[in-house]
C-alpha distance (Angstrom), angle and dihedral (degrees) to the residues before:
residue distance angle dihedral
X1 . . .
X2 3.63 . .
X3 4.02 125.1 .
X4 3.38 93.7 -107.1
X5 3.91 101.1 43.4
X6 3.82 75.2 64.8
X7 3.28 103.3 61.1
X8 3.19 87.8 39.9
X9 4.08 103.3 57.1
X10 3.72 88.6 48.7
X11 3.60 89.3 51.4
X12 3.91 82.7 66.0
X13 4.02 96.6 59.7
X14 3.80 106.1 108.9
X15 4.45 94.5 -125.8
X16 3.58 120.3 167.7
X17 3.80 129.2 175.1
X18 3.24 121.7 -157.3
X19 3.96 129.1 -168.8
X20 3.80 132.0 -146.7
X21 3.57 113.5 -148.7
X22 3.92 152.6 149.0
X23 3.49 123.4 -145.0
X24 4.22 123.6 -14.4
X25 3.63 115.8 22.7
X26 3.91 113.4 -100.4
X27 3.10 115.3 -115.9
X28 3.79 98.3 -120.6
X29 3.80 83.4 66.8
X30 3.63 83.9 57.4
X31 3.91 97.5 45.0
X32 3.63 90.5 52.1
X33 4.02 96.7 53.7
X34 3.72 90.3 44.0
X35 3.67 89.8 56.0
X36 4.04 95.5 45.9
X37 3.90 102.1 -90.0
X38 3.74 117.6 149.8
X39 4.37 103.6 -129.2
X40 3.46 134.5 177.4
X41 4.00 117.5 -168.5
X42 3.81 120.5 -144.3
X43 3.54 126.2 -177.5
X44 3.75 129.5 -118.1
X45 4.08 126.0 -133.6
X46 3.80 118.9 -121.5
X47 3.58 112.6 -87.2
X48 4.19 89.2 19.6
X49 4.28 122.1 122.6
X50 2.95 118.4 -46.3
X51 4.39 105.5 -95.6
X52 4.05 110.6 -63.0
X53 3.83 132.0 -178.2
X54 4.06 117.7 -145.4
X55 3.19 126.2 -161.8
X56 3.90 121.8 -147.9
X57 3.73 117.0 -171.2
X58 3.99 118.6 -179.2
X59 3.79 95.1 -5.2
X60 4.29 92.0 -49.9
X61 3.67 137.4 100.4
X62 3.58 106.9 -111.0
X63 3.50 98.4 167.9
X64 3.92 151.1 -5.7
X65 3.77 120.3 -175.1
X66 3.78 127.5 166.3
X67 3.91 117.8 -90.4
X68 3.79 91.7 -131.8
X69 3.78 93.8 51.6
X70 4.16 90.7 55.1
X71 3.77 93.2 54.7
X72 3.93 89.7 109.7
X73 3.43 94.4 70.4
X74 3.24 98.8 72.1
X75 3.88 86.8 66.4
X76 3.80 99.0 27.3
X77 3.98 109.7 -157.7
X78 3.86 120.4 -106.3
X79 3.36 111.9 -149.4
X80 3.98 154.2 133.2
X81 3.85 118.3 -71.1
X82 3.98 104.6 -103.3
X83 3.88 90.6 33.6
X84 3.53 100.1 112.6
X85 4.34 88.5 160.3
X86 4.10 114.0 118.2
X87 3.79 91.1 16.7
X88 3.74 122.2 128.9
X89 3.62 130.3 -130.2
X90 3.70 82.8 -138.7
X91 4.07 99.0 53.5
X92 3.79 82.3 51.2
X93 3.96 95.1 53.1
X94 3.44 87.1 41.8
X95 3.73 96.3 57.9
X96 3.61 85.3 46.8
X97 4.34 102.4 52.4
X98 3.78 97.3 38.5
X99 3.33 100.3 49.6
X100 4.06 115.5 116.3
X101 3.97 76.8 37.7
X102 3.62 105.8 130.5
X103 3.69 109.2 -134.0
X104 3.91 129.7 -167.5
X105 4.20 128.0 -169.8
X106 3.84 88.7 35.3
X107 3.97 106.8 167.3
X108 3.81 121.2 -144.9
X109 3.83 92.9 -105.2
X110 3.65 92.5 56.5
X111 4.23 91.9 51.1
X112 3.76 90.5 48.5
X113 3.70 91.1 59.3
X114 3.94 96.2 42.2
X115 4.50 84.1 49.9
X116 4.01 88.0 43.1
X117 4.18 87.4 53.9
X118 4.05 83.0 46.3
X119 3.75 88.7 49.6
X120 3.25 99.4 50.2
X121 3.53 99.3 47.9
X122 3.75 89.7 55.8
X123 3.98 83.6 45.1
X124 4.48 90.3 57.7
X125 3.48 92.6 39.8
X126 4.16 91.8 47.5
X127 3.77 100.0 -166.1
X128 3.58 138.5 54.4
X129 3.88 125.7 74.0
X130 4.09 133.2 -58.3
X131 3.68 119.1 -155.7
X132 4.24 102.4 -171.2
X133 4.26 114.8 173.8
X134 3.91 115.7 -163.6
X135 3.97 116.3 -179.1
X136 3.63 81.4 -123.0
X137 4.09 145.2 1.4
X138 3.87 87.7 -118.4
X139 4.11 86.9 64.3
X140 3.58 81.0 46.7
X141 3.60 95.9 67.1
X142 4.21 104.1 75.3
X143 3.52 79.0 57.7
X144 3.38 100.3 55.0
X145 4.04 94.0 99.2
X146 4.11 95.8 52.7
X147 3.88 87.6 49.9
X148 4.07 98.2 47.8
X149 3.96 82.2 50.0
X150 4.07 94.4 54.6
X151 4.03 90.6 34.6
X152 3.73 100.0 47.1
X153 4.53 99.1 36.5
X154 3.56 93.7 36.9
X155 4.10 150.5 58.5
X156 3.25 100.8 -130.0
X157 3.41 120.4 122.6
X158 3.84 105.7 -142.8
X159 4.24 128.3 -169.0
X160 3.73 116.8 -157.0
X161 3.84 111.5 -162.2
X162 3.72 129.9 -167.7
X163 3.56 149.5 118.6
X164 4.37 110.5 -69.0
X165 3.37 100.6 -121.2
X166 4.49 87.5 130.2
X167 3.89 131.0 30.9
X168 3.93 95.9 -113.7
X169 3.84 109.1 -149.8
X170 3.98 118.0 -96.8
X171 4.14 100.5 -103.7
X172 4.08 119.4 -170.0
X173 3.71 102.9 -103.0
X174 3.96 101.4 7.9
X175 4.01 115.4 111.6
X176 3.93 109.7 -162.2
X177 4.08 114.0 -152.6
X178 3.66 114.5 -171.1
X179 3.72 123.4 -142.0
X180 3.71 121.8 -162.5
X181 3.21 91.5 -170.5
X182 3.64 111.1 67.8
X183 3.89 86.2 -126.6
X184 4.11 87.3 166.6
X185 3.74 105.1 42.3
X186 3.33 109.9 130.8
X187 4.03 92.2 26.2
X188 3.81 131.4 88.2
X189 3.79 106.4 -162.7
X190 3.68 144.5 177.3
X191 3.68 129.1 177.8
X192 4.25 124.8 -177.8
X193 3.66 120.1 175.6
X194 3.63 96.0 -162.1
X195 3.31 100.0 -113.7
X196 4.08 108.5 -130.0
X197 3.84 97.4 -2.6
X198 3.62 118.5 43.8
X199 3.22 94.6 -160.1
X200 3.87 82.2 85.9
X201 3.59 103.6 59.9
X202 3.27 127.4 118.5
X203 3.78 153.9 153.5
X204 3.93 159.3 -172.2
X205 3.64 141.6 -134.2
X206 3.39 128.1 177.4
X207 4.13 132.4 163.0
X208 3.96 119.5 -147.0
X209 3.55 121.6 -128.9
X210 4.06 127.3 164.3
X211 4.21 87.1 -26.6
X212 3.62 92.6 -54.0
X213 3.73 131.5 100.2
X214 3.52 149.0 -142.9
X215 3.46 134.5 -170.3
X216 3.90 145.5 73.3
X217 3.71 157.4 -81.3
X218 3.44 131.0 -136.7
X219 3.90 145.7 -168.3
X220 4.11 91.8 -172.8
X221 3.43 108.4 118.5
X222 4.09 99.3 -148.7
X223 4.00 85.4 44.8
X224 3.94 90.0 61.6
X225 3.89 90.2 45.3
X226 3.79 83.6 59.3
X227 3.53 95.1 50.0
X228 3.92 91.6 46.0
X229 3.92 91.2 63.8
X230 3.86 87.8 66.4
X231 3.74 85.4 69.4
X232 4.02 91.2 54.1
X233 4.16 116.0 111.3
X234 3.37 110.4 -92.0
């Protein structure tokens, strides 16, 4: 299963959101159309909750979470794996009830954040194996500081791939596997297994186009196995 036939499949699952309001649209309702979301808006009585989103996927509730709690998506945190300060209980929830949610116009801000979540995981659970692809080693480099971290405090046994174009440092626990090929230009992916519990894995695809990005996260177990062949020798 290619990359792409990935994104594509899950483009296929019939998910709605819809969002329970009063008064101006939220602007999560607006984040979510901008970045390809089907919504549908309902309005809330006087003296009803206060406004919700839910989140159908196939035909079933898979979430609701309250629209002020999911404000910090809209400026996902950037942080160090195992720096849980300044993030919301909401971004997490988030993460978790949108994910298999095909998203398009994704900025690189908003991918770092979804890989740091990724990251950390990996980085709580300690063992278990990290599949990371970077066009190239040189982009590899600003993130040469996150990955010493999970590599040097942790089990996991973590693969880096990317085209050589830089001599990446050696790092405790990181493999490097160079690809002359460019095998993962346009795509920004992330694979975790889960290590012990796989309950815990989780993963990321997303497809380049013009500096935006679409694509998808996922905390599906047999989803990330998918994505992990893409890092198989060719």
């Amino acid at each position: 299963m290619t990359l792409t036939s990935l994104i594509d499949e899950l483009r296929e699952r019939d998910h709605h959101v819809t969002v329970y309001g009063r008064g101006e649209r939220p602007e999560i309702e607006t984040w979510l159309v901008t970045h390809g979301v089907p919504v549908a808006s309902r309005t809330l009585p006087e003296g009803g909750p206060d406004p919700f989103i839910e989140i159908r996927a196939d035909g079933e509730v898979v979430g609701i979470i309250g629209v002020e709690a999911i404000e910090g998506l809209l400026e996902p945190p950037i942080r160090r794996p195992g720096d849980r300060n300044g993030v919301s209980e909401g971004y997490r929830a988030l993460f978790a009830i949108l994910e298999r949610t095909v998203f398009t116009g994704m900025n690189r801000r908003e991918l770092l954040a979804v890989s740091r979540e990724i990251e950390d995981r990996a980085f709580r659970v300690g063992d278990g194996t990290l599949h990371v692809s970077f066009q190239t080693f040189s982009t590899f480099r600003s993130q040469t500081a996150v990955y010493r971290t999970l590599g040097t405090e942790t089990n996991l046994d973590i693969h880096i791939h990317g085209v050589e174009d830089w001599t990446p440092p050696a790092i405790p626990g990181v493999t490097y596997h160079a690809d002359g090929t460019a095998r993962f230009d346009p795509y920004w992916v992330l694979a975790y297994d889960g290590g012990p519990d796989v309950t815990q894995a989780c993963g990321l695809v997303a497809e380049e186009d013009r500096d935006e990005y679409s694509g998808f996260w996922t905390n599906d177990a047999a989803t990330v196995a998918d994505i992990a062949t893409a890092f198989k020798p060719t």
